[in-house]
LOKOL-265093 format. One record per residue (C-alpha): residue number from 0; residue in one letter; chain; x, y, z. Coordinates in Angstrom, 3 decimals, padded with zeros to 6 digits. Example, Ala and Ser with C-alpha at 12.3 -4.5 7.8 and 13.67 -1.06 7.14 Angstrom:
// residues 2
(0,'a','A',(012.300,-004.500,007.800));
(1,'s','A',(013.670,-001.060,007.140));
END
This chain:
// residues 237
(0,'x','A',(-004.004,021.199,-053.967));
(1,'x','A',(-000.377,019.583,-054.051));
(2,'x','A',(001.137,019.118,-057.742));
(3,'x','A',(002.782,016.116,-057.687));
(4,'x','A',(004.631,016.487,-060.472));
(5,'x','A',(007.067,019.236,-059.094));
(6,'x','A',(007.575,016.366,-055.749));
(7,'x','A',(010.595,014.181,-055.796));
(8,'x','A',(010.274,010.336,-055.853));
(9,'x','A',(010.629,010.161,-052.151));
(10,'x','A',(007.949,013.371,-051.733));
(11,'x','A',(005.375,011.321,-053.691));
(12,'x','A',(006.088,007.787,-051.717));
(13,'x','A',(005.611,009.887,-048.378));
(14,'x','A',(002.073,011.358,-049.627));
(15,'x','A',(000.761,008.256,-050.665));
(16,'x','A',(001.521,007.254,-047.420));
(17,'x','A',(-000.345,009.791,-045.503));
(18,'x','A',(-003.218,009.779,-048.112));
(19,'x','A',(-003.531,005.882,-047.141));
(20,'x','A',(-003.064,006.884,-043.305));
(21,'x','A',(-005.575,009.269,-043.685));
(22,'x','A',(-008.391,006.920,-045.517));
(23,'x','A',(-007.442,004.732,-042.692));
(24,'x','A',(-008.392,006.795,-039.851));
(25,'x','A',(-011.830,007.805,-041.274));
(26,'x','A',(-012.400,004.347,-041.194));
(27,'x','A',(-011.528,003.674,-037.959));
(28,'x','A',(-014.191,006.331,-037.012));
(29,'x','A',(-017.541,005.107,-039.058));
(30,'x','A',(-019.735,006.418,-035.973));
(31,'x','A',(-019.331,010.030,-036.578));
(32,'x','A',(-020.449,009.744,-040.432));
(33,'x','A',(-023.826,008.704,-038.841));
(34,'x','A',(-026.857,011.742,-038.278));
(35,'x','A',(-024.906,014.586,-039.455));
(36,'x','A',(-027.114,017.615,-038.839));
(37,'x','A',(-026.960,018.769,-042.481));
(38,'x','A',(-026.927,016.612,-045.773));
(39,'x','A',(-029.022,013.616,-047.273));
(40,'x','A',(-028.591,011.704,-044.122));
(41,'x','A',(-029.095,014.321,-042.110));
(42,'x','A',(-030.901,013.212,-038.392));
(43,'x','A',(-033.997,014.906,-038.850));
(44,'x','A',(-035.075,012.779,-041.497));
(45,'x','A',(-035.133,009.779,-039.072));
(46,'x','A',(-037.878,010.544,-036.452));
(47,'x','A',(-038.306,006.944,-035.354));
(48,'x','A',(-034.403,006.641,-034.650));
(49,'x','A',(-034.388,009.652,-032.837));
(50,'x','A',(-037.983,008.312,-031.145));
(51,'x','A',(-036.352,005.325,-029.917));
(52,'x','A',(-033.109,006.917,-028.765));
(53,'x','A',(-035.255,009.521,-026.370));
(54,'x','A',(-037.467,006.538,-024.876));
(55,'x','A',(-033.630,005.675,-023.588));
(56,'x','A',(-033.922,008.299,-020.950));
(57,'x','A',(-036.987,006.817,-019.491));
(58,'x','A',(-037.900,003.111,-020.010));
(59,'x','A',(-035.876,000.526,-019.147));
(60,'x','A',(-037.579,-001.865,-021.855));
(61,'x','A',(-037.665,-000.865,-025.490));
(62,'x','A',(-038.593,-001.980,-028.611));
(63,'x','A',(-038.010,-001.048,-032.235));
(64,'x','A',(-040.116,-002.737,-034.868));
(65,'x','A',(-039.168,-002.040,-037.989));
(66,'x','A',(-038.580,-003.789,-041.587));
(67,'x','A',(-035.503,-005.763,-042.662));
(68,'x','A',(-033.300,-003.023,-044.347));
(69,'x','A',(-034.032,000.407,-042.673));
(70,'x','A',(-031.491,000.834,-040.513));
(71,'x','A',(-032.674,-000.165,-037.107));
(72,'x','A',(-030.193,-002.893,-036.323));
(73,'x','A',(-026.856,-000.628,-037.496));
(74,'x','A',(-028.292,002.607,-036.753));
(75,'x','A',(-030.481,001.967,-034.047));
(76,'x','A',(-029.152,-000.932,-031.834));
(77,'x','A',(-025.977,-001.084,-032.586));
(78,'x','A',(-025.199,002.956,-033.153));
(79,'x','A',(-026.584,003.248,-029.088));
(80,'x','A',(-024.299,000.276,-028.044));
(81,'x','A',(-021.639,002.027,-029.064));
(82,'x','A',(-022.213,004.751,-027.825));
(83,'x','A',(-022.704,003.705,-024.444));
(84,'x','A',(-019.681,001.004,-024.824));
(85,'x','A',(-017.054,004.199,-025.029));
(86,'x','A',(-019.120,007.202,-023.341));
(87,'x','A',(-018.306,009.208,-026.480));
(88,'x','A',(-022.105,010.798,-026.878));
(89,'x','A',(-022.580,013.735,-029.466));
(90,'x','A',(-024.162,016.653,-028.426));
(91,'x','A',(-027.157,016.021,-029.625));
(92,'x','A',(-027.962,012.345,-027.738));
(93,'x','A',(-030.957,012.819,-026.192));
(94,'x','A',(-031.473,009.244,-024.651));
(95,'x','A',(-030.197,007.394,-022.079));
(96,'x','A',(-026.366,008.263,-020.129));
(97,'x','A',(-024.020,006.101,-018.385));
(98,'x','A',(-021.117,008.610,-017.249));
(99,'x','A',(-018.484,005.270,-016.430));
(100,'x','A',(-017.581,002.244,-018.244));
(101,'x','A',(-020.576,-000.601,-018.504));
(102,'x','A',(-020.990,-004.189,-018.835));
(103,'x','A',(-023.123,-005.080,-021.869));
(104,'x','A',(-024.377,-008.293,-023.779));
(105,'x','A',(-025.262,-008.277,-027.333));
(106,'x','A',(-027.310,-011.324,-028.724));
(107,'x','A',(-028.840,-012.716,-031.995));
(108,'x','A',(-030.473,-015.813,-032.828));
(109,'x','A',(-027.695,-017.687,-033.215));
(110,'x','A',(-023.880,-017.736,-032.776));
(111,'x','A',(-023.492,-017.151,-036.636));
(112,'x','A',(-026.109,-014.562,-037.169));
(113,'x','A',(-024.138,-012.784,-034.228));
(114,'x','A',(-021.105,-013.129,-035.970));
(115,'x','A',(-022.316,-012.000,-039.365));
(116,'x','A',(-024.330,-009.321,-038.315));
(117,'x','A',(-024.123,-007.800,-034.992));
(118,'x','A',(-020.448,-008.336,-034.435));
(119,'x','A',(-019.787,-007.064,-038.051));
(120,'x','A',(-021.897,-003.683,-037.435));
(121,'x','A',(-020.094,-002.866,-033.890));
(122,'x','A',(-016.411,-004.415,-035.236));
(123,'x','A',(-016.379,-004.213,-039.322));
(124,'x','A',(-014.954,-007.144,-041.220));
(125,'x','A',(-012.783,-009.708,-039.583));
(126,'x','A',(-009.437,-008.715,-041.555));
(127,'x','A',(-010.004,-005.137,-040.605));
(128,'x','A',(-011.444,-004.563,-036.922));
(129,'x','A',(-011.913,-001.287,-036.275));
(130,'x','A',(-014.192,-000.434,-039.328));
(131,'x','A',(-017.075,-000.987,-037.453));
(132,'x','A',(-019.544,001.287,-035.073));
(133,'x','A',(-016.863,000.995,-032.254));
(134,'x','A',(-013.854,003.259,-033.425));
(135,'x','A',(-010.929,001.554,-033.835));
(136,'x','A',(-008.787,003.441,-031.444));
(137,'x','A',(-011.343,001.974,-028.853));
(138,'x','A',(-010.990,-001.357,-028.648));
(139,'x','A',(-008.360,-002.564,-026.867));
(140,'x','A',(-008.506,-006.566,-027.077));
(141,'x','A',(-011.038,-008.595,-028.529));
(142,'x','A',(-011.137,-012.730,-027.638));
(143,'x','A',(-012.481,-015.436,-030.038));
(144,'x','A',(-015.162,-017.654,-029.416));
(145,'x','A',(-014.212,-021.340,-029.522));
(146,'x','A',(-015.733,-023.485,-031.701));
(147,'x','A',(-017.332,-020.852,-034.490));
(148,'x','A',(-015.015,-019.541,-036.782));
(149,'x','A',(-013.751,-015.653,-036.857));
(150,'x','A',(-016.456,-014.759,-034.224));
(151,'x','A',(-015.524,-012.619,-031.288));
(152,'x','A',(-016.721,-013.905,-027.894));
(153,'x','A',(-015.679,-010.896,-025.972));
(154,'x','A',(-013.956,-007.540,-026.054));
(155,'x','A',(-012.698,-004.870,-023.894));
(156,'x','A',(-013.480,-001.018,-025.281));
(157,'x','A',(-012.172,002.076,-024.044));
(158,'x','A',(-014.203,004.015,-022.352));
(159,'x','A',(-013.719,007.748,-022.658));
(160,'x','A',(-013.436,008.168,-018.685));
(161,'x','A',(-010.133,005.933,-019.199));
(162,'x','A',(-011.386,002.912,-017.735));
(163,'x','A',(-012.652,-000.275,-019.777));
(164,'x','A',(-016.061,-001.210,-020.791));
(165,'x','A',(-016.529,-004.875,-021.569));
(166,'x','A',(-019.188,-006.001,-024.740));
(167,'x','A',(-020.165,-010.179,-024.882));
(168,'x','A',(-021.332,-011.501,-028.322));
(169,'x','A',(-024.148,-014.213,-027.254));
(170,'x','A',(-026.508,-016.077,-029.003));
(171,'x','A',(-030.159,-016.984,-028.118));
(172,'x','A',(-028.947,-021.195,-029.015));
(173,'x','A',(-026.728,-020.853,-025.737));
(174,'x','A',(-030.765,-021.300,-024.012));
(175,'x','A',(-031.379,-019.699,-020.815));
(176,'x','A',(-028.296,-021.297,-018.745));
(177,'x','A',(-025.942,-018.727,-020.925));
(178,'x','A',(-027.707,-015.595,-019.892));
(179,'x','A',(-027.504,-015.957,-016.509));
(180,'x','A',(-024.615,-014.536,-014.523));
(181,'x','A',(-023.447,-011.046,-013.256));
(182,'x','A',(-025.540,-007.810,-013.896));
(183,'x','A',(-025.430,-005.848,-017.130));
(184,'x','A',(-025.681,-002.183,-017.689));
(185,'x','A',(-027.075,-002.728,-021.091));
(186,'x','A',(-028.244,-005.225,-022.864));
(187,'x','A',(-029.305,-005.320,-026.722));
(188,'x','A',(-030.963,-008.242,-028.579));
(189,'x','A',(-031.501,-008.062,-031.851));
(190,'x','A',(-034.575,-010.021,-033.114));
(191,'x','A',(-037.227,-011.152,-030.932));
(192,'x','A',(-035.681,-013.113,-027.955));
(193,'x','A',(-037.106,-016.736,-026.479));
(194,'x','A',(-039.100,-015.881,-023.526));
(195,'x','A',(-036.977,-017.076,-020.971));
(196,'x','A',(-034.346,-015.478,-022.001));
(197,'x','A',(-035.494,-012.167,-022.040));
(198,'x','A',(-036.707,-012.937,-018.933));
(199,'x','A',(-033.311,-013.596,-018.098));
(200,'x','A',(-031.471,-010.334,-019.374));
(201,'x','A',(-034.112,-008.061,-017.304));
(202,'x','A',(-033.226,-009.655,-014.766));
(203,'x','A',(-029.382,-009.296,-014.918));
(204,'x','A',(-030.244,-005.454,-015.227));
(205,'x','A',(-033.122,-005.483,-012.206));
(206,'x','A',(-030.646,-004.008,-009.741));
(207,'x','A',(-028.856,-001.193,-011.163));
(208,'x','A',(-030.983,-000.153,-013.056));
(209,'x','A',(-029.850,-000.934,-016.897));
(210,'x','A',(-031.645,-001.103,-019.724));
(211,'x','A',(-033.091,-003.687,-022.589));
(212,'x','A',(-033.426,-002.895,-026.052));
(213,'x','A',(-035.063,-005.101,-028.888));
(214,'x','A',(-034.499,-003.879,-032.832));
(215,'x','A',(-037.153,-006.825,-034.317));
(216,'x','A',(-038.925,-007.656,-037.641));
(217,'x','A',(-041.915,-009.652,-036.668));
(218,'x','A',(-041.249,-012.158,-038.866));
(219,'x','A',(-043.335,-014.437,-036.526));
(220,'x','A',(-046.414,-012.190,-036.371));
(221,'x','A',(-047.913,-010.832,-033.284));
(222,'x','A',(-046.399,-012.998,-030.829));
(223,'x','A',(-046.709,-012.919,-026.972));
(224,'x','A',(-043.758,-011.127,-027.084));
(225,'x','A',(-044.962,-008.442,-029.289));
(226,'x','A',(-048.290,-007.816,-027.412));
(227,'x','A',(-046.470,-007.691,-024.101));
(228,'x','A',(-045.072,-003.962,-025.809));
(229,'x','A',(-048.358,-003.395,-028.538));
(230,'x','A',(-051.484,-005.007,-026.216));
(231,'x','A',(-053.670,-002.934,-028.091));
(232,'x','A',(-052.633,-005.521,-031.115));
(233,'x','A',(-053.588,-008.529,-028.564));
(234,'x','A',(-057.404,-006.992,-027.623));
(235,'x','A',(-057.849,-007.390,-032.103));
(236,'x','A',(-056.217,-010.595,-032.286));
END
């Protein structure tokens, strides 16, 4: 423990200095303070995370239903995105592996929802990207979306291979039309998708094999959607 009263005027500017420096590298790196393998938060105590994670390795369509509030877009969704985005797994991962840089498309209903919820779990707040899921010393340019203010349209993140993964912010509003295009290594929606544009994603990830993943509260009951991954729901409808 330093005693700053026996440090010069100078001494105590240059501490504070480091002390800030300090609190601002453990927020550029948010990730790692996720499933610790001791303490209150500890991973063990999330089965269905760690459920959903492991069906990674072997589905290429996934789906985790869950109530608002429990985690499942930030540490579910969003904490695999990452992940994949920079290559930086933790021992531990038991799910799905991409060992190069991938092409990925995030969604939510709309292009403000996106904004204020998916690209604030992967990026943090708007006056201080990097405080987000994606470490700060990984993203290496981010480009704004006309037309909707402070919302990021696209971003290039380091991948830990040295070459460049590249994340797209998209909302279901943009219709079918915006989801088509070039393949996708991995694709994550968050809340239930319009038909044809799920349709659409699985098929941008059809030829090299990527993956889907849906974090949903079925807010709109048991929907085609939702049978088409629970049919035992649709034979009691």
């Amino acid at each position: 423990m330093i005693d700053l009263s026996t440090l010069s005027r100078e001494q105590k500017i240059e501490f504070i200095h480091l002390l800030e420096e300090k609190e601002r590298r453990k927020k550029g790196r948010f990730i790692d303070t996720l499933y610790p393998a001791e303490g209150d938060f500890r991973r063990e105590l999330y089965p269905k995370h760690m459920e959903f994670f492991a069906a990674g390795a072997e589905y290429r369509e996934r789906l985790f239903v869950a109530a608002n509030r429990v985690g499942k877009t930030l540490a579910g969704g969003g904490y695999e995105t990452a992940l994949h985005l920079t290559g930086d797994y933790p021992d531990w991962w038991i799910g799905r592996r991409f060992d190069k840089p991938i092409n990925c498309w995030v969604a939510g209903d709309t292009s403000k929802t996106t904004r204020d919820i998916l690209q604030l779990k992967l990026f943090g707040e708007t006056s201080d990207i990097g405080t987000g899921l994606l470490p700060r010393s990984n993203i290496l340019k981010t480009f704004a979306k006309t037309g909707v203010a402070d919302a990021i349209e696209l971003a290039h993140i380091r991948h830990k291979t040295g070459g460049k993964s590249i994340v797209a912010l998209k909302s279901y509003d943009q219709r079918r039309e915006g989801f088509q295009g070039t393949e996708q290594d991995v694709i994550w929606l968050d809340e239930e998708p319009p038909e044809d544009v799920y349709v659409e994603c699985l098929l941008r990830t059809m030829t090299n094999n990527g993956i889907v993943m849906v974090t949903a509260t079925p807010l709109m009951g048991i929907t085609p959607f939702m049978i088409s991954f629970m049919p035992q729901y649709g034979m009691n409808a």
